[in-house]
C-alpha positions in Angstrom: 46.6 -15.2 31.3 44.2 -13.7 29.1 46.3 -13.9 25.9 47.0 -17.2 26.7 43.2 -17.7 26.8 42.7 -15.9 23.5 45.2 -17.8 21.9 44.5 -21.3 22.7 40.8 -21.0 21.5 41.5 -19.3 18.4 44.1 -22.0 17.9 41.8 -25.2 17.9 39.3 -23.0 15.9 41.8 -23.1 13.0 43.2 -26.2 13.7 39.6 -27.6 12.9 39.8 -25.9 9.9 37.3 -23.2 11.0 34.6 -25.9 9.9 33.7 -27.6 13.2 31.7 -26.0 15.6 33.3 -25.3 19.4 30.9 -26.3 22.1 31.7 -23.8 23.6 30.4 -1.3 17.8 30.8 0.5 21.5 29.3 1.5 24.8 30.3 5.0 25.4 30.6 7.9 23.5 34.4 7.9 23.2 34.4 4.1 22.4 32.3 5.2 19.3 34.8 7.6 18.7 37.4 5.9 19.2 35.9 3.0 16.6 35.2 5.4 14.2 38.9 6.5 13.7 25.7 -17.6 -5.2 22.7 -17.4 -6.2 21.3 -20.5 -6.7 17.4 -21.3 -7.2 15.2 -20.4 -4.1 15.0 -23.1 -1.3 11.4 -24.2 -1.6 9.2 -23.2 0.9 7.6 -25.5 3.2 3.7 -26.3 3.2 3.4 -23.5 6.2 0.7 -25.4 8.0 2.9 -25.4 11.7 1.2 -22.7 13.0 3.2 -20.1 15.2 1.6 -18.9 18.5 3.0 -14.7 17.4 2.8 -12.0 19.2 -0.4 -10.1 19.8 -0.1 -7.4 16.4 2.4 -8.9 14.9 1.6 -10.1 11.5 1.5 -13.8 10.9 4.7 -15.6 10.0 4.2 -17.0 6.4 6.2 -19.8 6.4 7.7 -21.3 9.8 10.5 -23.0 7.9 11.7 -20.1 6.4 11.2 -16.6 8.5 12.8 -14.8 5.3 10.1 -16.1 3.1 8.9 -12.6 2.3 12.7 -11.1 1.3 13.0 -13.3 -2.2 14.8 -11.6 -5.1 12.5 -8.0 -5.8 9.5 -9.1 -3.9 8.7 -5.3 -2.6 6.0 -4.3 -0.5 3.5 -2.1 -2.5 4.3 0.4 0.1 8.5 0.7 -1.1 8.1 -0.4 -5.1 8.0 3.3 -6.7 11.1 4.5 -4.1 14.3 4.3 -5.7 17.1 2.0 -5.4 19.7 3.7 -3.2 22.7 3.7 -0.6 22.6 5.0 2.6 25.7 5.2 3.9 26.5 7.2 7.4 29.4 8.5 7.9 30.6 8.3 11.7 33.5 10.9 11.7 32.0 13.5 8.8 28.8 14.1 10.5 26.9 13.2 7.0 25.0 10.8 4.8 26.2 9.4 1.4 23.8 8.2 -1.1 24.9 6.5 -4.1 23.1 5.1 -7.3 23.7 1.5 -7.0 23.0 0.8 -11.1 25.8 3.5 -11.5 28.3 3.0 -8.5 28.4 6.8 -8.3 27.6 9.2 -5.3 24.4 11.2 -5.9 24.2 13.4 -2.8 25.7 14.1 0.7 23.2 14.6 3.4 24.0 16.8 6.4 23.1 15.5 9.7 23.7 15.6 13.6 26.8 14.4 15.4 28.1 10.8 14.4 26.0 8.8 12.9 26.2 5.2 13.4 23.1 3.2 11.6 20.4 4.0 8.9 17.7 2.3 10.3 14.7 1.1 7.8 11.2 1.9 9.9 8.8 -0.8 10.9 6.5 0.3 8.4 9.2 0.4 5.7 7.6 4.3 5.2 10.7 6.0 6.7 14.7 5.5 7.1 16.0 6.9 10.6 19.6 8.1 10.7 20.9 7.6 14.7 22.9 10.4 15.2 24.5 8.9 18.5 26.1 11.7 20.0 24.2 14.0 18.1 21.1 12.9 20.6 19.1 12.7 17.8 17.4 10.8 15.2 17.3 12.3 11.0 14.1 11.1 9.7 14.6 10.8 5.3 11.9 10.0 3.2 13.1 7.1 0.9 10.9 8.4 -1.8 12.6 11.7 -1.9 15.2 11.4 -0.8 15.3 14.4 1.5 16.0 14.7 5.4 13.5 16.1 7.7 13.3 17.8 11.3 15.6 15.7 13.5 13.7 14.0 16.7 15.2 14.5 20.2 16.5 10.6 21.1 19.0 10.3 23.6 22.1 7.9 22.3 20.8 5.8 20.0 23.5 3.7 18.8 21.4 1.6 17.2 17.4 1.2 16.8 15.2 -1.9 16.2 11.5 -1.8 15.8 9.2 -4.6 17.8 7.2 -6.9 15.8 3.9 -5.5 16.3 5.1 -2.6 15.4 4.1 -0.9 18.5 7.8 0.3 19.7 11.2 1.4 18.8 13.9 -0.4 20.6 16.7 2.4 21.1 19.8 0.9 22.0 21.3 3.3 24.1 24.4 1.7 24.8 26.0 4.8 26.5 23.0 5.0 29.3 23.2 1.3 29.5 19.6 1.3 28.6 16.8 0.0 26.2 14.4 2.6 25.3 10.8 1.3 24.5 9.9 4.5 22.5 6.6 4.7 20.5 7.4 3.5 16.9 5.8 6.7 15.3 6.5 10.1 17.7 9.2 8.0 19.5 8.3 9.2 23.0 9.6 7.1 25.4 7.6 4.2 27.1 9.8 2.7 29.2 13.9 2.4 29.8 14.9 -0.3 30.6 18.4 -0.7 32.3 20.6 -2.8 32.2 23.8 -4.0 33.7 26.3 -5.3 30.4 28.2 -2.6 28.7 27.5 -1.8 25.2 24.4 -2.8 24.1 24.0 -2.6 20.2 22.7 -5.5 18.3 19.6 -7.9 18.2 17.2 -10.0 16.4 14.3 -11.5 17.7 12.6 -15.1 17.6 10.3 -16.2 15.4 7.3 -15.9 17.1 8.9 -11.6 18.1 7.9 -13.3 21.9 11.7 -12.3 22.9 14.9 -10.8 21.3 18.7 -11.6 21.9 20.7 -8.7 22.3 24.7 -8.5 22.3 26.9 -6.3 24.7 30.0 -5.2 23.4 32.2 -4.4 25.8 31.3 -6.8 28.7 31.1 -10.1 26.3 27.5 -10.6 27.2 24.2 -11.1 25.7 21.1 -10.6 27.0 17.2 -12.2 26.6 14.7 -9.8 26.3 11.0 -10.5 26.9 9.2 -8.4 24.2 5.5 -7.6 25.7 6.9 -7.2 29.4 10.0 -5.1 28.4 12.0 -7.2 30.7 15.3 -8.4 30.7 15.0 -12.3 31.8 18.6 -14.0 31.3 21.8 -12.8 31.0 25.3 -14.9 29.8 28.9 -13.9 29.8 30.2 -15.5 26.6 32.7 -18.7 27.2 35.7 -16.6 25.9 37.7 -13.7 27.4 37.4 -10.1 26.4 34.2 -11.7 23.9 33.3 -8.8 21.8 29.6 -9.7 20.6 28.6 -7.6 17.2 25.5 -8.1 14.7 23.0 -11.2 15.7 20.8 -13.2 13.3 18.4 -15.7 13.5 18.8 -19.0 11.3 15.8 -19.2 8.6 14.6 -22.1 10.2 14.4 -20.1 13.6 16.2 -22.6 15.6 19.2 -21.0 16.4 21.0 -17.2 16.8 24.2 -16.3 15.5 26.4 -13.7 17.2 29.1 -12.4 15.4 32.3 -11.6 18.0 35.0 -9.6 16.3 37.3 -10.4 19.3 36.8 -14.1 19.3 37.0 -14.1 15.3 34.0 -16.0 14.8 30.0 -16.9 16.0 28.3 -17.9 18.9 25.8 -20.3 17.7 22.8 -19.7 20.2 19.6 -21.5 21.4 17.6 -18.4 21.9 14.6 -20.3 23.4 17.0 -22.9 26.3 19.4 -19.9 26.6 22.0 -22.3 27.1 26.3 -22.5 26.6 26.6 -21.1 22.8 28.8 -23.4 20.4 31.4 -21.3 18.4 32.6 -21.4 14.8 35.9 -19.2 13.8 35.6 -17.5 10.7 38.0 -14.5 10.6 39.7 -11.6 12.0 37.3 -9.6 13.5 34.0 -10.7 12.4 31.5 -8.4 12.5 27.9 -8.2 10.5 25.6 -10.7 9.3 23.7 -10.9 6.6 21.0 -13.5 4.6 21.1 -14.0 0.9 17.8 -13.9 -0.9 17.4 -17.8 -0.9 17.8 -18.4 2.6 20.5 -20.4 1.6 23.6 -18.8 2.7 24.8 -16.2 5.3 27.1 -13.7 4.6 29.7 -13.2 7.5 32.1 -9.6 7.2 35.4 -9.9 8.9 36.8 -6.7 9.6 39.9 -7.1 10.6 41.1 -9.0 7.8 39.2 -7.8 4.8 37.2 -10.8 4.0 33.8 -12.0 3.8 33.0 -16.3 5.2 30.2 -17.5 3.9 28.0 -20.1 5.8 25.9 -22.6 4.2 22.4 -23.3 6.3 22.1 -26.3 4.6 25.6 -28.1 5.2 25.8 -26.6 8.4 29.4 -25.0 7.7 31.7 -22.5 5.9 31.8 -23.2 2.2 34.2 -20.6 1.1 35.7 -17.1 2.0 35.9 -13.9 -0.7 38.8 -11.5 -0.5 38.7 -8.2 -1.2 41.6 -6.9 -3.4 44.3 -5.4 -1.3 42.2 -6.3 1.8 39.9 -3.4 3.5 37.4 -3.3 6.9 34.2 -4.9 5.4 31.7 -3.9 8.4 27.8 -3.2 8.5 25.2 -3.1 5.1 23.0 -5.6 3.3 22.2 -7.4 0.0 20.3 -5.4 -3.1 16.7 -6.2 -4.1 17.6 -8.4 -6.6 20.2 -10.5 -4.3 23.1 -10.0 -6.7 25.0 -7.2 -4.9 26.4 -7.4 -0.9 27.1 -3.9 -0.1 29.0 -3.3 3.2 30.9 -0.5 4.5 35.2 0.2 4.7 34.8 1.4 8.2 38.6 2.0 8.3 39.2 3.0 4.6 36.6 5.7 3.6 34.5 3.5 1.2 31.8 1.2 0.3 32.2 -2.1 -1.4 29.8 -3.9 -3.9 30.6 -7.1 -4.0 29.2 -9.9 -6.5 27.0 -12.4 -4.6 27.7 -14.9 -7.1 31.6 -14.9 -7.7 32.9 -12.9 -4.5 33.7 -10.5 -7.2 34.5 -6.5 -6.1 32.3 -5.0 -8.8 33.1 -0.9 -7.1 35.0 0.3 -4.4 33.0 3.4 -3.7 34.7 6.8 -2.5 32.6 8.3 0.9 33.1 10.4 3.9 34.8 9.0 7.1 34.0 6.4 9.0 31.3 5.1 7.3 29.5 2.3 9.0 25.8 0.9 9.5 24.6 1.2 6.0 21.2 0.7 4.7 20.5 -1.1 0.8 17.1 0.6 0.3 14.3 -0.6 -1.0 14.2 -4.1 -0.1 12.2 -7.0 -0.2 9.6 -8.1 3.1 7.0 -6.9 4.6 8.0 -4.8 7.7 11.5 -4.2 8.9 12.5 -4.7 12.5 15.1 -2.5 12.2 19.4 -2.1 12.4 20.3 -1.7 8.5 17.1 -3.9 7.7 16.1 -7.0 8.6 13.2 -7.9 7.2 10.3 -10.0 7.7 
């Protein structure tokens, strides 16, 4: 019955030309194991004067018609502009960190560090990157100036980390404790845990005024609304689709609507965040997985894993526009776009590598030799003005 399920949907996805929308990474530790084995000119910016009611720290949103008004081409924060341009690309099964010289394409150092890491996480105040060693217990704090890795921080499971608006917290998601972990953005002592009753918690994005956050879980097909200030978990939703798979989530530049990537559905959940009500769905390809905004707002970047392709989705035309193929396929997965919004740099979870691809063309400009299993990679510096977190989204 399930296959039968499965199949119909993904049918009339692709019988609508994957065009029309539908109204509608791992829990435990040996999930995570097992896991492991166009550039156009910028959309203009609107006059700004709708004024957004934020939450109390948070800095002001600049533009309520574009959240991602602050990550244009090399606009960097005076507190990231003399870092250099690197990789960061963790390596789940070897235990390390690669860091490559994006203007050369070539490796530049291997950074020991605990016991799978999953993410390199940007810090809220863009000062710090923090590698979550999952089942190391443990987060590797580097210094993005240097380069270097300092004392690892006792953190229990953090799959994945995301930073609260204000600034105030880390958000661990501990996705083998079923828990969120309100930790103290700075000494990361915990707060408050919250638990909770989905299995594998591990991505999120939060709305424009950072009131509440949407958070997927993996391995139940749910997703979860999270009030920010109260640390509260205040609806929960199976997804309309059989052993759903929810990955990366992102939140439209106009704020209206979250996308949720589901590698077993092969497509997004289009999301309300603030009615909370049925998602729509849009198929895109096998095993679609992380999300990512080009510099312009414009377009979304869509990686589907299981085929070796990345959809594109224009915000303007409300649809796909075209999908890039990498030569000889590969397992595009987690990473982000350069500075300058020419280069999409994503992880070969499956195939040892990293891929730069052209933003412009689709292009593979280097297929980039790491360790094993590499996955949540972080494009370092980038443009905004404070990161909330996963491999950097930016605000």
């Amino acid at each position: 019955m399930r296959t039968n399920k499965a199949a119909r949907l993904l049918a009339v996805g692709a019988a609508l030309t994957a065009l029309t929308l539908l109204p509608a990474c791992t829990s435990g530790s040996q999930h995570h194991a097992n896991e492991a084995l166009a550039s156009r000119a910028p959309a203009q910016p609107g006059n700004g004067k709708r004024q957004v009611n934020v939450l109390p720290g948070m800095p002001p949103v600049q533009n309520p018609k574009d959240l991602y008004s602050a990550d244009r081409p090399n606009q960097l924060s005076p507190v990231v502009r003399d870092f250099p341009s690197r990789v960061y690309v963790p390596n789940t099964n070897s235990d390390t960190v690669t860091v490559i010289d994006p203007a050369t394409y070539k490796v530049i150092d291997t950074i020991p560090v605990g016991r799978q890491p999953q993410h390199v996480v940007p810090s809220w105040d863009l000062k710090t990157l923090w590698v979550n060693n999952d089942l190391g217990d443990s987060l590797t704090p580097i210094d993005p100036k240097t380069g270097k890795a300092g004392k690892p921080v006792a953190v229990h499971d953090p799959y994945n980390l995301y930073f609260t608006p204000d600034g105030k917290y880390a958000v661990v998601m501990a996705s083998r404790d079923r828990q969120l972990v309100f930790r103290d953005a700075h000494t990361m002592k915990v707060v408050k845990a919250v638990p909770v009753s989905c299995y594998g918690v591990n991505h999120a994005d939060f709305s424009p005024d950072g009131r509440y956050f949407i958070v997927s879980c993996e391995f139940s097909g749910e997703i979860l609304k999270v009030d920010t200030a109260k640390m509260k978990v205040v609806r929960q939703e199976r997804l309309p689709y059989e052993g759903a798979m929810p990955q990366d989530v992102k939140i439209a530049p106009d704020g209206k609507l979250f996308y949720i990537a589901d590698m077993a559905a092969n497509g997004l959940w289009i999301l309300d965040g603030d009615k909370f009500t049925r998602p729509r769905f849009l198929y895109t390809g096998k095993g679609a997985h992380g999300l990512y905004i080009s510099r312009d707002s414009r377009v979304m970047y869509i990686s589907n894993r299981g085929e070796g392709t990345i959809s594109l989705f224009d915000f303007g035309k409300n649809r796909l526009t075209v999908k890039w193929h990498l030569p000889g396929g590969g397992s595009p997965d987690m990473g982000g776009v350069s500075a300058d919004g020419t280069v999409l740099w994503l992880s070969g979870r499956y195939n040892a590598v990293v891929y730069a691809i052209d933003t412009r063309t689709g292009k593979e400009l280097a297929r980039i030799k790491v360790g094993s299993g590499p996955h949540g990679l972080a494009v370092y510096p980038q443009p905004g003005r404070y990161s909330l977190g996963h491999t950097g989204i930016f605000r």
